[in-house]
Backbone of each chain as nested JSON, in Angstrom:
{
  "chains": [
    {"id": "A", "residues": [
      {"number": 1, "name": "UNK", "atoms": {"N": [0.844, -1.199, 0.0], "CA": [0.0, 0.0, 0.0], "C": [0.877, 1.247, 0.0]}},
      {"number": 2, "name": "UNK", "atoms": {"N": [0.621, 2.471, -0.784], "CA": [1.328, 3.699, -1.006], "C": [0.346, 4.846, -0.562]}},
      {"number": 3, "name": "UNK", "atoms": {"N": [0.817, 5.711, 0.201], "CA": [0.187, 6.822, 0.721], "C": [0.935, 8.227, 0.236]}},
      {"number": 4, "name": "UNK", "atoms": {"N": [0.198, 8.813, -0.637], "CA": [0.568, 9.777, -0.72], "C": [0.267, 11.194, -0.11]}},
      {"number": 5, "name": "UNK", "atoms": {"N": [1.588, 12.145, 0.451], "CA": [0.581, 13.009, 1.239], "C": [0.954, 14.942, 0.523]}},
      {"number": 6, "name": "UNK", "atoms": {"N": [-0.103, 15.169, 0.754], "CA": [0.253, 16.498, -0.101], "C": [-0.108, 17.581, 1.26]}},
      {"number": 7, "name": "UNK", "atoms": {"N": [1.434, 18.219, 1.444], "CA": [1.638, 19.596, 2.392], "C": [1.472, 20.744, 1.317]}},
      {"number": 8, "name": "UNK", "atoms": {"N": [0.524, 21.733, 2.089], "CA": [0.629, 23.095, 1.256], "C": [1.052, 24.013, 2.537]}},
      {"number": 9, "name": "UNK", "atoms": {"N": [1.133, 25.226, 2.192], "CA": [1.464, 26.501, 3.496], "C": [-0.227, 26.557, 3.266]}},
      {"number": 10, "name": "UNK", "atoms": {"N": [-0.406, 27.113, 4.653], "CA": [-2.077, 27.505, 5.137], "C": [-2.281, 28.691, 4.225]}},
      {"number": 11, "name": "UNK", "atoms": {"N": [-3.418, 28.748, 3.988], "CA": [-3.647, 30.601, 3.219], "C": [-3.017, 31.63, 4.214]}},
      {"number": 12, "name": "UNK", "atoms": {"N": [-2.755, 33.08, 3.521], "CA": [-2.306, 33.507, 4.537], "C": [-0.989, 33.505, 4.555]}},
      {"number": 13, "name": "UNK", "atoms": {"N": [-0.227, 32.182, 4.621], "CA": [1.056, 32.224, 5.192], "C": [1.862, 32.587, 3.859]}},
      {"number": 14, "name": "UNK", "atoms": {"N": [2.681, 33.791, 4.258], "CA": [3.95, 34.013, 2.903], "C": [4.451, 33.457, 2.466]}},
      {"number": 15, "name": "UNK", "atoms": {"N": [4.938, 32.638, 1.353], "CA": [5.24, 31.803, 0.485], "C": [5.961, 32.313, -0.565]}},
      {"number": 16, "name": "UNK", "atoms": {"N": [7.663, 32.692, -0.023], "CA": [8.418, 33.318, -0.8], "C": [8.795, 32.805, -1.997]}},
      {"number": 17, "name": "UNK", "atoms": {"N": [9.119, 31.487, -1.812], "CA": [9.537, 30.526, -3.103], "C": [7.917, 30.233, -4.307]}},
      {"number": 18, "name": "UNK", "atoms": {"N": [6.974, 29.73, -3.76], "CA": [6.049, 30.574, -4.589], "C": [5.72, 31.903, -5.231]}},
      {"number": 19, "name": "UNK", "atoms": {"N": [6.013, 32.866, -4.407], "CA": [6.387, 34.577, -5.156], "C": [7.534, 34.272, -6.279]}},
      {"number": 20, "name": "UNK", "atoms": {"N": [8.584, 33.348, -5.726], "CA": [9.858, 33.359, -7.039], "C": [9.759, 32.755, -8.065]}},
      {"number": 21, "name": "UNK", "atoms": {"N": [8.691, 31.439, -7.869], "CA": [8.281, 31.608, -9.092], "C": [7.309, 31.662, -9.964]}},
      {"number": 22, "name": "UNK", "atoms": {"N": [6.762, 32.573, -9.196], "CA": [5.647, 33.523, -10.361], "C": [6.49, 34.119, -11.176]}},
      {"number": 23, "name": "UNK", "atoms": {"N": [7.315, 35.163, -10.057], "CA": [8.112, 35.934, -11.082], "C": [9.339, 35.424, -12.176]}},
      {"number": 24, "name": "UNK", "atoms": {"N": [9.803, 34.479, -12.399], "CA": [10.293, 33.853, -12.763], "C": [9.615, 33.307, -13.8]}},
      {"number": 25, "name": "UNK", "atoms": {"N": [7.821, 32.905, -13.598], "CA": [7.512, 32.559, -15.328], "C": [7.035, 33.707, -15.845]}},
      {"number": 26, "name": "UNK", "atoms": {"N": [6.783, 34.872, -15.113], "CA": [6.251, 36.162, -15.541], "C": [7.555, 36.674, -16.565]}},
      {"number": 27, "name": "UNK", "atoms": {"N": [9.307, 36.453, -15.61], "CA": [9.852, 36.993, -16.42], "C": [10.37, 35.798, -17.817]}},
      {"number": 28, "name": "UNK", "atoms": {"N": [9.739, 34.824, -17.694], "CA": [9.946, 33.935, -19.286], "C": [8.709, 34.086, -20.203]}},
      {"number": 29, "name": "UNK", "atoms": {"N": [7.772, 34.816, -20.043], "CA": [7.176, 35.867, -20.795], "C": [5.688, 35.293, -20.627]}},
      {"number": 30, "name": "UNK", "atoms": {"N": [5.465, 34.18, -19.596], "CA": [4.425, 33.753, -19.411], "C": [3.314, 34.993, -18.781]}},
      {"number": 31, "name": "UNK", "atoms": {"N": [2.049, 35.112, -19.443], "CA": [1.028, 35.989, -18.991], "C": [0.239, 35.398, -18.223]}},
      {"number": 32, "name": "UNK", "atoms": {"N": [-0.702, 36.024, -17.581], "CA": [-1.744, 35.576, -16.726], "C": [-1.811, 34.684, -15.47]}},
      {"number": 33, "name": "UNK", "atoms": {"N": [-0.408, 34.623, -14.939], "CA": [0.059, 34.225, -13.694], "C": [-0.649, 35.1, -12.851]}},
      {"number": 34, "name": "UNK", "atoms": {"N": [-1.582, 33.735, -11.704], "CA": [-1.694, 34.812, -10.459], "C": [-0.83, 34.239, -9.206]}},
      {"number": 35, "name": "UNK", "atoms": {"N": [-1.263, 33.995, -8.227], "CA": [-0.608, 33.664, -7.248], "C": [-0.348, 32.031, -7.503]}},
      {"number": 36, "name": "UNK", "atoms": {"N": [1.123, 31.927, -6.979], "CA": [1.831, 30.592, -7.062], "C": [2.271, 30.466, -5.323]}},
      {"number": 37, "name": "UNK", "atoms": {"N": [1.768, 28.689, -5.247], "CA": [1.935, 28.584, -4.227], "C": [2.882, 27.15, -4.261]}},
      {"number": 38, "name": "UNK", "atoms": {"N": [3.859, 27.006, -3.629], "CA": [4.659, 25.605, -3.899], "C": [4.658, 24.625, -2.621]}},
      {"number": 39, "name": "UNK", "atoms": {"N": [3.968, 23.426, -2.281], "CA": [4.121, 22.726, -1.53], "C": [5.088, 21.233, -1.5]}},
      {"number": 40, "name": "UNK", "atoms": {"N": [5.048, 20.204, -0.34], "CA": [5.348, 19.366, -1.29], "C": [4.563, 17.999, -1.111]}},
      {"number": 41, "name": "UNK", "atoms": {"N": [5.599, 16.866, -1.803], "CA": [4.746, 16.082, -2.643], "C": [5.411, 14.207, -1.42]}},
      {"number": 42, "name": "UNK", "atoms": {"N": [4.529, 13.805, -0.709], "CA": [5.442, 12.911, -0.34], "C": [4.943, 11.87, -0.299]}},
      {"number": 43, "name": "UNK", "atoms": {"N": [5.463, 10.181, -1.379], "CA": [5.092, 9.446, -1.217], "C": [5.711, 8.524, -0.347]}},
      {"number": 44, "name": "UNK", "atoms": {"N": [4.929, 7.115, 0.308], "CA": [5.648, 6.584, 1.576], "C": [4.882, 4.873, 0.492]}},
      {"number": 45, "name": "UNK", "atoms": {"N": [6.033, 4.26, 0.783], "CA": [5.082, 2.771, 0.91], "C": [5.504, 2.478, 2.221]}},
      {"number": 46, "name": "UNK", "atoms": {"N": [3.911, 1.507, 2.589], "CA": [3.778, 1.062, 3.71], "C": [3.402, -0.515, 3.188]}},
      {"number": 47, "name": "UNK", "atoms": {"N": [3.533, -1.417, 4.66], "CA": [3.895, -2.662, 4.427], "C": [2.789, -3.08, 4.522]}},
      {"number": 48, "name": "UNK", "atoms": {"N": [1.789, -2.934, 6.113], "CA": [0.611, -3.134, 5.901], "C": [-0.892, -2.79, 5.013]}},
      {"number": 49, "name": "UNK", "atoms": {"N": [-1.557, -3.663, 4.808], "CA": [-2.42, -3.279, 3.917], "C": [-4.363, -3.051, 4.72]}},
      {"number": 50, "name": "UNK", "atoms": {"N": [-4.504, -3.113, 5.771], "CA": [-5.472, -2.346, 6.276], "C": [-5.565, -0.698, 5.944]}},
      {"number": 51, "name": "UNK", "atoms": {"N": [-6.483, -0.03, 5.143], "CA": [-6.636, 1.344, 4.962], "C": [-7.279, 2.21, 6.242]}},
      {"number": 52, "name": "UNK", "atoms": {"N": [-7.736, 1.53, 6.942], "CA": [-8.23, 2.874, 7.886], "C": [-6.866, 3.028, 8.815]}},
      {"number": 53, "name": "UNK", "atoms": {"N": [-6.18, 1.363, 9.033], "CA": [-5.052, 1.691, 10.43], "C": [-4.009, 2.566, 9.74]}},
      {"number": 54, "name": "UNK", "atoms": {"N": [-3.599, 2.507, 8.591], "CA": [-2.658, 2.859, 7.479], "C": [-2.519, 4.37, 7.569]}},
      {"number": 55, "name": "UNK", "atoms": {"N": [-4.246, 4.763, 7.243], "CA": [-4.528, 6.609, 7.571], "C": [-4.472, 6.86, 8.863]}},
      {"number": 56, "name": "UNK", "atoms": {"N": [-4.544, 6.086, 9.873], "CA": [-4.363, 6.648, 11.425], "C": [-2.867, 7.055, 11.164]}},
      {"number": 57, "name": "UNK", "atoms": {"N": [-2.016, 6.079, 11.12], "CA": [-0.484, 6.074, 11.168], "C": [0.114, 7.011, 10.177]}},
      {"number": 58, "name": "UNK", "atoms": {"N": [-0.661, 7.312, 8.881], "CA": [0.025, 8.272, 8.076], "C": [-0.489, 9.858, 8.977]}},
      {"number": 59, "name": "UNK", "atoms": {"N": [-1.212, 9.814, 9.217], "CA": [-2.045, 11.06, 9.915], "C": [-1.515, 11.92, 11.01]}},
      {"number": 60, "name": "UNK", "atoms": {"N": [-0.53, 10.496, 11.834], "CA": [0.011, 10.427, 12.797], "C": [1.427, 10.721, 12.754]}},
      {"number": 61, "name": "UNK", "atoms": {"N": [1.897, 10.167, 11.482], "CA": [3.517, 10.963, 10.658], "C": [3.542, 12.021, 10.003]}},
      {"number": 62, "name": "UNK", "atoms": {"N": [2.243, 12.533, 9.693], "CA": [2.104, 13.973, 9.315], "C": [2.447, 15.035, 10.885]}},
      {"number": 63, "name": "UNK", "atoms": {"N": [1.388, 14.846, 11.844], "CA": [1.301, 15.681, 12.762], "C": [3.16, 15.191, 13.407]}},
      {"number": 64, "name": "UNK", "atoms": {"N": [3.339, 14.494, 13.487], "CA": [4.661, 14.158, 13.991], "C": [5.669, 14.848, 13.427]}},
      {"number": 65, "name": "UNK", "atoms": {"N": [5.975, 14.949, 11.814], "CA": [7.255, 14.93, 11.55], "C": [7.01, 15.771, 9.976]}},
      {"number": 66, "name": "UNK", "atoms": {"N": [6.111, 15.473, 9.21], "CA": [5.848, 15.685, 7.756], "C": [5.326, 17.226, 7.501]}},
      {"number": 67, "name": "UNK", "atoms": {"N": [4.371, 17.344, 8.147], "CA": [3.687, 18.785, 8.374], "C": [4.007, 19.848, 9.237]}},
      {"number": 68, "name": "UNK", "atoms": {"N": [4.076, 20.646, 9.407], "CA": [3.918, 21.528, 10.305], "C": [2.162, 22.08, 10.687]}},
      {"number": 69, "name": "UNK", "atoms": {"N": [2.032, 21.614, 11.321], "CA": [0.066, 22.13, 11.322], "C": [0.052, 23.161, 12.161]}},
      {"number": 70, "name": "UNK", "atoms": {"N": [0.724, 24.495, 12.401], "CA": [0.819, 25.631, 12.548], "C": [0.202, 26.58, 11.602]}},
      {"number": 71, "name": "UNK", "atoms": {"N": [1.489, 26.259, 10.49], "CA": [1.237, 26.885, 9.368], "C": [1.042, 26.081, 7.904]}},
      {"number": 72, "name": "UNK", "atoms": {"N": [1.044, 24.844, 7.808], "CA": [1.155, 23.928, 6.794], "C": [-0.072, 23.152, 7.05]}},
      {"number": 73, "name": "UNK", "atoms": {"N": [-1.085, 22.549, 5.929], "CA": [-2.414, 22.087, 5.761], "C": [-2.047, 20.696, 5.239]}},
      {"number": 74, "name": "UNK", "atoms": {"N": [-2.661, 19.964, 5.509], "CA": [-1.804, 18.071, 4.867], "C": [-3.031, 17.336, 4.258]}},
      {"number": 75, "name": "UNK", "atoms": {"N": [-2.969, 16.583, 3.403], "CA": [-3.895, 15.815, 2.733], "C": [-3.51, 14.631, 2.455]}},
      {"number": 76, "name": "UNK", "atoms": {"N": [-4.304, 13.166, 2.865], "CA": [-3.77, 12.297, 2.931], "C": [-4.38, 11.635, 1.399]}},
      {"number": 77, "name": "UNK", "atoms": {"N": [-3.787, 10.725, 0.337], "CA": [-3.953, 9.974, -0.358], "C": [-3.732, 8.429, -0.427]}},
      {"number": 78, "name": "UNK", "atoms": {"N": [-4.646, 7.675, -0.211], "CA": [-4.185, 6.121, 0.358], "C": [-4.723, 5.645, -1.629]}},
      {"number": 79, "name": "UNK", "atoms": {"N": [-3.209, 4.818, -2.073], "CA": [-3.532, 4.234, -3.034], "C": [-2.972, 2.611, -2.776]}},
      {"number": 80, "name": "UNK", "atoms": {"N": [-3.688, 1.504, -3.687], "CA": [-3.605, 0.425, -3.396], "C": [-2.532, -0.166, -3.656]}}
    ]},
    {"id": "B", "residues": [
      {"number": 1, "name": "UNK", "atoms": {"N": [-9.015, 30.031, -13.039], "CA": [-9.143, 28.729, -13.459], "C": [-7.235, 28.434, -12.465]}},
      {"number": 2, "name": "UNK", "atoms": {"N": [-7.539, 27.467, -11.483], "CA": [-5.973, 26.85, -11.174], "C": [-5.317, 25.639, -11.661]}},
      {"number": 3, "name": "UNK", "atoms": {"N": [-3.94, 25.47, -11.676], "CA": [-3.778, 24.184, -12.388], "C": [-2.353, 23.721, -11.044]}},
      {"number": 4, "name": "UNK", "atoms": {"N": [-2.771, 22.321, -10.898], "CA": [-1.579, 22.04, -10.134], "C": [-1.013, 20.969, -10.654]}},
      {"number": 5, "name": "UNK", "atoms": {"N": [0.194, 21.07, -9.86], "CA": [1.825, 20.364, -10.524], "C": [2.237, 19.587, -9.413]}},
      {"number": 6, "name": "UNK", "atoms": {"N": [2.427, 18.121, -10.557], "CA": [3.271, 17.368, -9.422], "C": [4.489, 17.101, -9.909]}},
      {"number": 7, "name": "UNK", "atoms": {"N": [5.698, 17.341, -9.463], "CA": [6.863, 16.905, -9.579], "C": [7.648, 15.822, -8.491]}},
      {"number": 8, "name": "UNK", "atoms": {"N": [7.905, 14.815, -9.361], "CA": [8.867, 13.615, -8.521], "C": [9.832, 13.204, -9.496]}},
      {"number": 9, "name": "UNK", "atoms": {"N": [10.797, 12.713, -8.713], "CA": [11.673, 12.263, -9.337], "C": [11.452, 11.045, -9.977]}},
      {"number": 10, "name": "UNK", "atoms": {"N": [12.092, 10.823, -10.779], "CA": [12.111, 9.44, -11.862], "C": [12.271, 8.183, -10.58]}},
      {"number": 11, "name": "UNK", "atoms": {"N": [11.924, 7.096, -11.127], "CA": [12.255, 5.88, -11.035], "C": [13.603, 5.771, -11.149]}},
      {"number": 12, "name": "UNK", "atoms": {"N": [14.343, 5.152, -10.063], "CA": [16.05, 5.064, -10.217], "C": [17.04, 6.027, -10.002]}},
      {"number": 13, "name": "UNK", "atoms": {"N": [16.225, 7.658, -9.648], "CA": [16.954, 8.198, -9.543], "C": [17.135, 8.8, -7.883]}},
      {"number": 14, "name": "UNK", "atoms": {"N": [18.316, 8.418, -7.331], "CA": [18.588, 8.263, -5.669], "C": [17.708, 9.745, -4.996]}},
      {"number": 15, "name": "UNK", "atoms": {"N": [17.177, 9.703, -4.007], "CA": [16.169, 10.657, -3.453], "C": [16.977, 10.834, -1.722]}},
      {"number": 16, "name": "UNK", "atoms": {"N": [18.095, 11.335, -1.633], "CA": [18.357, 11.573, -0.273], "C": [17.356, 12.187, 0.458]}},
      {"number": 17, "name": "UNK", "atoms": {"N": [16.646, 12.867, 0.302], "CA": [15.253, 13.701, 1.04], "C": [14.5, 12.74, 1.283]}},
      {"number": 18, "name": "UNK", "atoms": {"N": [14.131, 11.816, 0.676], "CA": [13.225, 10.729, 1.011], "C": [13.583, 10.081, 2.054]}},
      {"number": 19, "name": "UNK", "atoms": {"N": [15.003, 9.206, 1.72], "CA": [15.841, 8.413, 2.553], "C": [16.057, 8.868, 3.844]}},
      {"number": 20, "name": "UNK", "atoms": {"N": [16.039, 10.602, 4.083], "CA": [16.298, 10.957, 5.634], "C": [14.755, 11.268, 6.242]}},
      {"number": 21, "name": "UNK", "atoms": {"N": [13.778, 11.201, 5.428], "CA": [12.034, 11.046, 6.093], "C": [12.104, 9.685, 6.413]}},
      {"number": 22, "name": "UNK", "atoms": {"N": [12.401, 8.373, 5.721], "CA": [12.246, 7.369, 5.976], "C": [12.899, 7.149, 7.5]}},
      {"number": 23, "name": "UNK", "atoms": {"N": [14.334, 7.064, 7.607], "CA": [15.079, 7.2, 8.275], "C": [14.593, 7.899, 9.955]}},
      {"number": 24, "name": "UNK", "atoms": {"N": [14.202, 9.365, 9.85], "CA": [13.078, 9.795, 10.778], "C": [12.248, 8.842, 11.052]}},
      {"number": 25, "name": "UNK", "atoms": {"N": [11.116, 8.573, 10.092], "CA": [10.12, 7.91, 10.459], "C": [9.92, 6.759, 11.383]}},
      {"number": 26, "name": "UNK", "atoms": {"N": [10.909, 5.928, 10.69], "CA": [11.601, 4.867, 11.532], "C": [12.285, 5.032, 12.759]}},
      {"number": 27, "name": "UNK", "atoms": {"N": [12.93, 6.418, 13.237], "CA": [13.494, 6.573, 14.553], "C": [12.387, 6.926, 15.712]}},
      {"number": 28, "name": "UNK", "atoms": {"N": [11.219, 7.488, 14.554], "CA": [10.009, 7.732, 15.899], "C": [9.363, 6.81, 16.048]}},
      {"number": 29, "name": "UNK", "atoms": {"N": [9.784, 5.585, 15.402], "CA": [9.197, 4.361, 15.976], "C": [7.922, 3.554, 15.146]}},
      {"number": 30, "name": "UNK", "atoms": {"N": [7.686, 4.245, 14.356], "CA": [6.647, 3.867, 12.692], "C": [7.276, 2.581, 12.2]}},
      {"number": 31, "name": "UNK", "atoms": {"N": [6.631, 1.775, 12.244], "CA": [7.076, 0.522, 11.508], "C": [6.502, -0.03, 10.228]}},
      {"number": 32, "name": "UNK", "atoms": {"N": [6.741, -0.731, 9.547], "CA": [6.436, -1.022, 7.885], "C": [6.785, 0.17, 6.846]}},
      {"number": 33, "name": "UNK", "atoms": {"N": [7.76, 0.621, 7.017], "CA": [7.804, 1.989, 6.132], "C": [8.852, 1.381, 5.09]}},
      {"number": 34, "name": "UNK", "atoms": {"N": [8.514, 1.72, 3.697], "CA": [9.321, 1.274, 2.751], "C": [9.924, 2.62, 2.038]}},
      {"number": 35, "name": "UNK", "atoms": {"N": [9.968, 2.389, 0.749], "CA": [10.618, 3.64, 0.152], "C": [9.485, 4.866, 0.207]}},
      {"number": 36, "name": "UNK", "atoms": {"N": [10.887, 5.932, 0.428], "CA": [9.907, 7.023, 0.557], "C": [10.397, 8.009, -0.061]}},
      {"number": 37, "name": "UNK", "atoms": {"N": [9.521, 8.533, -1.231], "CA": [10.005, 9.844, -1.931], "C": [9.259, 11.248, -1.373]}},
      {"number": 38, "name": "UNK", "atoms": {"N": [10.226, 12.249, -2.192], "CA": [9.8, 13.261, -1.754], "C": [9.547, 14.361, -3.074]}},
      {"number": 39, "name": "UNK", "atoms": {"N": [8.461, 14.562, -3.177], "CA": [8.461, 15.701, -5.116], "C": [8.018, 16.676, -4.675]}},
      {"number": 40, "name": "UNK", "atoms": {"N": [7.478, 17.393, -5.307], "CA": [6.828, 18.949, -5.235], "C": [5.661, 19.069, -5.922]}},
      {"number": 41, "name": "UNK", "atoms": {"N": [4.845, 20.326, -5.135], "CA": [3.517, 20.501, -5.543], "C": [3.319, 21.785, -5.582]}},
      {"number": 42, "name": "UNK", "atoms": {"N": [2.811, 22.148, -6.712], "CA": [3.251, 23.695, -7.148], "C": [1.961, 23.673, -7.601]}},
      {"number": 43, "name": "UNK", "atoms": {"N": [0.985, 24.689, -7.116], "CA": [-0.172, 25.114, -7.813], "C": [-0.182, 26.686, -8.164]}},
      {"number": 44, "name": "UNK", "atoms": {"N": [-0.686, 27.03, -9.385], "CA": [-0.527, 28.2, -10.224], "C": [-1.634, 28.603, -10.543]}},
      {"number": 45, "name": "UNK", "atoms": {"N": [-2.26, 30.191, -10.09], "CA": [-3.785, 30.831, -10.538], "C": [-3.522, 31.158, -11.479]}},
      {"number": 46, "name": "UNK", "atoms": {"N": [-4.402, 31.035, -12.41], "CA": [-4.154, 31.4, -14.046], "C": [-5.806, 32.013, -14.573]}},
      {"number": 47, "name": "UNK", "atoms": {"N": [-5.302, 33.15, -15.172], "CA": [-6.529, 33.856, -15.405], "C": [-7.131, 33.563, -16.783]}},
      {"number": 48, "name": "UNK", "atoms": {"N": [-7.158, 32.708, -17.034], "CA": [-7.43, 32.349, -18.738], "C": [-8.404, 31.328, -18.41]}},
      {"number": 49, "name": "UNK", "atoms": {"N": [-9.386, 30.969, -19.248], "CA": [-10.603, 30.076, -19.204], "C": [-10.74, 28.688, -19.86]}},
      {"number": 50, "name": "UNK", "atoms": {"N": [-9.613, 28.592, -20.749], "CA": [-9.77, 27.877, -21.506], "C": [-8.903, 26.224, -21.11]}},
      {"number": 51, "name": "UNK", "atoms": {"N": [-9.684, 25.556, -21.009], "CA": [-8.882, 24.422, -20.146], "C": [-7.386, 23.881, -21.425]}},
      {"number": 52, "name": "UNK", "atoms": {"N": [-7.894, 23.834, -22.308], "CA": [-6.558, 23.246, -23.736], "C": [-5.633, 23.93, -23.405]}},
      {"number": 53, "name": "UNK", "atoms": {"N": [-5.71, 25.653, -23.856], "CA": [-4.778, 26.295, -23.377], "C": [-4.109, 26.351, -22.654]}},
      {"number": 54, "name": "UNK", "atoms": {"N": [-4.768, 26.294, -21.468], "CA": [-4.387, 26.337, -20.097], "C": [-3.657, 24.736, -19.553]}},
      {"number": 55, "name": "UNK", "atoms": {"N": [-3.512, 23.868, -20.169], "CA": [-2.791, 22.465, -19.933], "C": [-1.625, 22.606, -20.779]}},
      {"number": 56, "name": "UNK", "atoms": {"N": [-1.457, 23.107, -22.141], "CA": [-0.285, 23.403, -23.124], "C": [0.524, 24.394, -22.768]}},
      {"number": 57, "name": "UNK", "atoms": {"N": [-0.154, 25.761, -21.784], "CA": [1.091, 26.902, -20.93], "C": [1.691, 26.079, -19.941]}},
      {"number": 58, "name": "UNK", "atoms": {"N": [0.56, 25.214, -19.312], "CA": [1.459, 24.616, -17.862], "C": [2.449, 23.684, -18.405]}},
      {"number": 59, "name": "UNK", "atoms": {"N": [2.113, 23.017, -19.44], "CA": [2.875, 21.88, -20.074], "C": [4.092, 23.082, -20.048]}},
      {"number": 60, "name": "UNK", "atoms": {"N": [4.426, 23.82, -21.072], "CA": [5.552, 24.309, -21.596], "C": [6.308, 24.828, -20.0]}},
      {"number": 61, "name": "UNK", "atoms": {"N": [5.614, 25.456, -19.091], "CA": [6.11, 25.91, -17.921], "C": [7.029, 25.039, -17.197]}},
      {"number": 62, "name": "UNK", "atoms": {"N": [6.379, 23.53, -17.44], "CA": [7.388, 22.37, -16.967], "C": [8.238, 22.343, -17.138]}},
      {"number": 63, "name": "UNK", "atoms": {"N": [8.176, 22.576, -18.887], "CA": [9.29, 22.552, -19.683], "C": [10.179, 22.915, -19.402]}},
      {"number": 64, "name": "UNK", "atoms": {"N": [9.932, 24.521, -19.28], "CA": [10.819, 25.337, -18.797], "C": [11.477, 25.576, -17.854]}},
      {"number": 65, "name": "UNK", "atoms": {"N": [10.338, 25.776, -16.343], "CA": [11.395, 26.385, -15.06], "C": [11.325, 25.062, -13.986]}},
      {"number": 66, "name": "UNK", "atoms": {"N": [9.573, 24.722, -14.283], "CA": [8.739, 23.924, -12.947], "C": [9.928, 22.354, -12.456]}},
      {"number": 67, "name": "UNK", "atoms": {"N": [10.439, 21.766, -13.477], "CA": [10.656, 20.551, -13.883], "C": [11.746, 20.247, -14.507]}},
      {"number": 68, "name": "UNK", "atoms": {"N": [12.702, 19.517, -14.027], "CA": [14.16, 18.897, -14.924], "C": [13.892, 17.718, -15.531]}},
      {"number": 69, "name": "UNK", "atoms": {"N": [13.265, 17.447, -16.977], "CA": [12.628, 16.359, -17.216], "C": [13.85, 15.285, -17.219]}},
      {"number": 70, "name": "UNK", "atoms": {"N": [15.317, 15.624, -16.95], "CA": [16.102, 14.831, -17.08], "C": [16.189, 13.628, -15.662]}},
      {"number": 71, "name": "UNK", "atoms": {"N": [15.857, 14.192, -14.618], "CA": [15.63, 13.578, -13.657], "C": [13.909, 13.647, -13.242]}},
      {"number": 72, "name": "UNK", "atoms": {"N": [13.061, 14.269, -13.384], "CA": [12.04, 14.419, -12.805], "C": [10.623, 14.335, -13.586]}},
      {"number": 73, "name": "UNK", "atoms": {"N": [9.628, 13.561, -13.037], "CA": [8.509, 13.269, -13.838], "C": [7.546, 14.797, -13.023]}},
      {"number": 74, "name": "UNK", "atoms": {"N": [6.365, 14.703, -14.588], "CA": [5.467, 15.298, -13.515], "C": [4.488, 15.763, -14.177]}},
      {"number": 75, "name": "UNK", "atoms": {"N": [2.759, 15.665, -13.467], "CA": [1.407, 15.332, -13.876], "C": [0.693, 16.666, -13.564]}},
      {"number": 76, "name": "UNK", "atoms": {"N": [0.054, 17.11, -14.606], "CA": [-0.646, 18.383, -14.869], "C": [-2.406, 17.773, -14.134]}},
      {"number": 77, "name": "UNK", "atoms": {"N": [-2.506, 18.677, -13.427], "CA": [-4.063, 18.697, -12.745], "C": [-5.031, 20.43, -13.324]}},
      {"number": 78, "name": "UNK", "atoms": {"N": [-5.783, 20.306, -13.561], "CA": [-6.293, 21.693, -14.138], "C": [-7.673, 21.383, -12.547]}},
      {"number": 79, "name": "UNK", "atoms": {"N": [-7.876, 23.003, -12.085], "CA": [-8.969, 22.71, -11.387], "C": [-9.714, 23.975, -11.484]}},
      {"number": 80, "name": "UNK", "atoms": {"N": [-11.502, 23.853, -11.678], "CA": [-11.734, 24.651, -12.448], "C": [-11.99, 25.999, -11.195]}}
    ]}
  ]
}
């Protein structure tokens, strides 16, 4: 089983490397850029194959170690 | 209209960022954890309506800044 989990910054929170690259496709001549926001992307395989204990434990390595839930929002993806 | 970006690295190609989440994960005591990557998630507001369009700018954007297709894969999401 593979869990994928997707961190963004909360709304709100400044997101400099997103500002860099807006401006950055703004200055490769791309138009109609609005706000860019860059999070990231983290896949895990796991050994067991129960899906609800799987999302406790990924849920549980988010708030632990993966996320920051201050300022960072987490989304869990359980694929088979 | 937003479109988001996933970037990961290829198949085969070594992911130290992964390897030191795994590594964590495993020191806080998480068990069954296998390989673990780490990509990016870049979502972009785009003021244009047209979904074609709007998948062929993000495409080329890959091209360009988002993405090193030499090492790195990565899947266009349009959301309306």
């Amino acid at each position: 089983m593979k869990a994928r989990v997707h961190v963004s910054l909360k709304a709100g929170v400044l997101d400099p490397q997103g500002k860099a690259i807006a401006h950055a496709l703004t200055s490769l001549g791309f138009t109609g850029i609005g706000d860019v926001r860059q999070g990231k992307l983290i896949e895990i395989a796991l050994s067991g194959e129960d899906p609800v204990r799987a999302r406790a434990e990924v849920e549980e390595m988010c708030k632990k170690l993966l996320a920051n839930p201050v300022i960072e929002n987490y989304a869990i993806e359980l694929l088979p």
